[in-house]
C-alpha positions, 0 to 999 in steps of 0.5 A, a space after each residue: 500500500 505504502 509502496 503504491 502511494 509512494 509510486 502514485 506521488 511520482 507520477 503525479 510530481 513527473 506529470 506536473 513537471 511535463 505540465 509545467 514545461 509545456 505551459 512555459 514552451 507555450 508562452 515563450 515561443 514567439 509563434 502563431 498559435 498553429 504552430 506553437 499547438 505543433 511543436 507542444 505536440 510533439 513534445 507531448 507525443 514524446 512523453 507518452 512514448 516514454 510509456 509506450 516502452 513499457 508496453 508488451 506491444 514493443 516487441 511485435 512492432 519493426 525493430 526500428 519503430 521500437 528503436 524510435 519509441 525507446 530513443 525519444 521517449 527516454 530521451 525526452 526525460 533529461 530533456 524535460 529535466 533540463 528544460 524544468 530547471 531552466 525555466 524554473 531558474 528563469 522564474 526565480 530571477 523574474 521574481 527577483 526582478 534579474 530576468 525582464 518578463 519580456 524573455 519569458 514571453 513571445 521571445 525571439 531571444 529566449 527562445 533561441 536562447 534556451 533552444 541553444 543551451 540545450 542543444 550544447 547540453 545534450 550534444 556534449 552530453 552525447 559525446 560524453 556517454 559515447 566516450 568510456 573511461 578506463 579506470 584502474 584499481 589495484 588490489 592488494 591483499 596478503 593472501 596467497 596470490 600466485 601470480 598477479 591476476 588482471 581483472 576487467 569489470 564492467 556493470 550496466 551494459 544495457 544492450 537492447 533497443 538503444 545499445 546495439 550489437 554494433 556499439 557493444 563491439 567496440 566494448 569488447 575491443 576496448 576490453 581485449 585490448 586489456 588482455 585481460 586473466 578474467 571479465 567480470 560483469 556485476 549485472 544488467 547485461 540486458 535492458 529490457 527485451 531479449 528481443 532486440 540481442 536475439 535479432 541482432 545475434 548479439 551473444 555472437 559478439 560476447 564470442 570475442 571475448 579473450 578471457 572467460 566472462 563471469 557474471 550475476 543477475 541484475 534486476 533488468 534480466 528480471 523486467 526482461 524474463 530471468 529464463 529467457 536471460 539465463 538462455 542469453 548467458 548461456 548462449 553466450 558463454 557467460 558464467 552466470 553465477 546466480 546465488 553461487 560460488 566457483 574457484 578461479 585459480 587462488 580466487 573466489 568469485 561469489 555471485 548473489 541473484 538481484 535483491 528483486 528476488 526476495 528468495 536469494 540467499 543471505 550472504 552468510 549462507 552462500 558462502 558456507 563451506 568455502 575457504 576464507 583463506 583464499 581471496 573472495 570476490 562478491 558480484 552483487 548488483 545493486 549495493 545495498 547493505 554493504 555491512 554484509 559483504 564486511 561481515 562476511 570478510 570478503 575481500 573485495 565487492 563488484 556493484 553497479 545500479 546507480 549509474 551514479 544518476 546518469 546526469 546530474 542532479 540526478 546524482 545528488 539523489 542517488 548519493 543521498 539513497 546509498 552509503 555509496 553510489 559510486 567510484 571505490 570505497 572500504 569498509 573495514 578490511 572490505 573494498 568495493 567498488 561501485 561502477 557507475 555502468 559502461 552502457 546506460 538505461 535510456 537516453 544516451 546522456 552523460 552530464 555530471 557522471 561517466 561512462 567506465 570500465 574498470 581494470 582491477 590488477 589482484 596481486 600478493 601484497 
């Protein structure tokens, strides 16, 4: 019941913000009312295709009709963000008397203003998404290490409608080039459909891989049918470790099914049996209860989820939800790491966050 008020709040918030925008785009725009209903329209139309994704329909429809709805309906959420805040600053400085009336209605400059700022903003937005960073960590333990392993780590790939076969490609040759021992991926590999990654043949891509690929679930493998994700691991020759564990050389790798799946096990359980002298790698996407893996003694936690907001100030929210909502962290003997995703959900924007891989080297101290 909570649950439901709480989801029936934001609608409500999102609904007036949408609301608000369009009223304000309405009296700015120095146009004859045909043209100002148009151009309202189609932002309109692109905020009821941001609902449209969540339709079973999507699936039965030509891949790049689909491709269209999930690209301008997620899209246009930063771009209502964004236009929100700028008109909502442009409102505090006319009731400040800093900005004239005039700019806010049937404005040549403010409308050419605005629609200037934004097209720097989400092109540098683009372009900052399309550009991945690789982030080194080095993790040193006085365990017993053989020889020095080279880790990458990825999280939040979320190919289907908008990160395509083509686009992961240069992922995995970003990730050979590494020449990595071992890949770890902390979940989300899917989006939302298995649709668009079985049409493409993209589990031939992860073929290509120079290393063994080991996962867990994310809970977009869950919106996307945790069979059919299991289907698309395997036939791509990833490990999925789902509440499990598997030795690798003088490591552990351990991975925990999403939190969405209320029957996972408990940490604790999961780890039963296993030798605590060797190093203890956990793969749990979303983090959550991050005490739990220093409880334990694992040595070291791989996350993802956040996307550290995608585009600020998104940010500041998911820092204010998580003890960590991204980049490298220690909590006693226990280092994490919580990735802020190589790919994205939605619209293809980073502004205020990045894009990453991350390249771990475990070596005896």
């Amino acid at each position: 019941m909570r649950t439901g008020i709480i989801w029936i709040s934001i609608l409500l918030l999102f609904l007036s913000a949408n609301f608000f925008v369009f009223w304000h785009v309405w009296k700015i725009l120095p146009l004859p009312a045909w043209a100002k209903a148009i151009i309202v329209t189609l932002m309109a139309l692109s905020f009821c295709l941001l609902f449209a994704n969540f339709a079973p329909q999507m699936d039965t429809l030509p891949m790049s009709i689909s491709r269209g709805i999930y690209e301008i309906g997620t899209s246009w959420t930063i771009v209502m963000l964004y236009l929100l805040m700028i008109f909502l600053v442009l409102d505090a400085g006319r009731l400040l008397h800093m900005v004239p009336a005039s700019f806010l209605k049937d404005s040549l400059w403010g409308s050419i203003s605005i629609t200037a700022f934004m097209l720097v903003i989400l092109v540098y937005g683009n372009i900052h998404y399309n550009h991945k960073v690789r982030q080194p960590l080095e993790l040193t333990t006085g365990k017993e290490i053989s020889k020095p392993l080279k880790i990458v780590m990825m999280s939040d790939l979320h190919l289907g409608y908008h990160n395509s076969r083509k686009e992961f490609a240069r992922w995995v040759d970003l990730v050979n080039a590494e020449q990595p021992d071992l890949i770890l991926i902390a979940g989300d590999i899917i989006d939302r459909s298995i649709r668009p990654l079985e049409e493409e043949k993209t589990a031939e891509e992860f073929h290509r891989l120079k290393a063994p690929a080991i996962a867990c679930l994310g809970n977009h493998e869950h919106y996307a049918g945790e069979p059919n994700a299991k289907r698309f691991y395997r036939e791509a020759g990833i490990t999925l470790l789902c509440d499990s564990v598997m030795q690798i050389d003088d490591i552990y790798i351990i991975g925990r099914n999403d939190r969405t799946d209320f029957k996972r096990k408990k940490l604790g359980e999961l780890m039963k049996g296993i030798d605590r002298s060797k190093y203890m790698v956990l793969l749990d996407h979303q983090p959550f209860n991050l005490e739990a893996a220093e409880q334990q003694h694992v040595d070291f936690q791989l996350s993802g989820h956040t996307h550290y907001g995608q585009v600020w100030p998104i940010s500041w929210i998911t820092n204010f939800i998580y003890e960590k909502a991204f980049g490298a962290y220690q909590k006693g003997n226990t280092r994490y790491y919580i990735s802020s995703g190589i790919g994205i959900w939605g619209g293809k924007f980073r502004i205020g966050t990045r894009s990453e891989y991350v390249v771990a080297t475990v070596k005896h101290q």
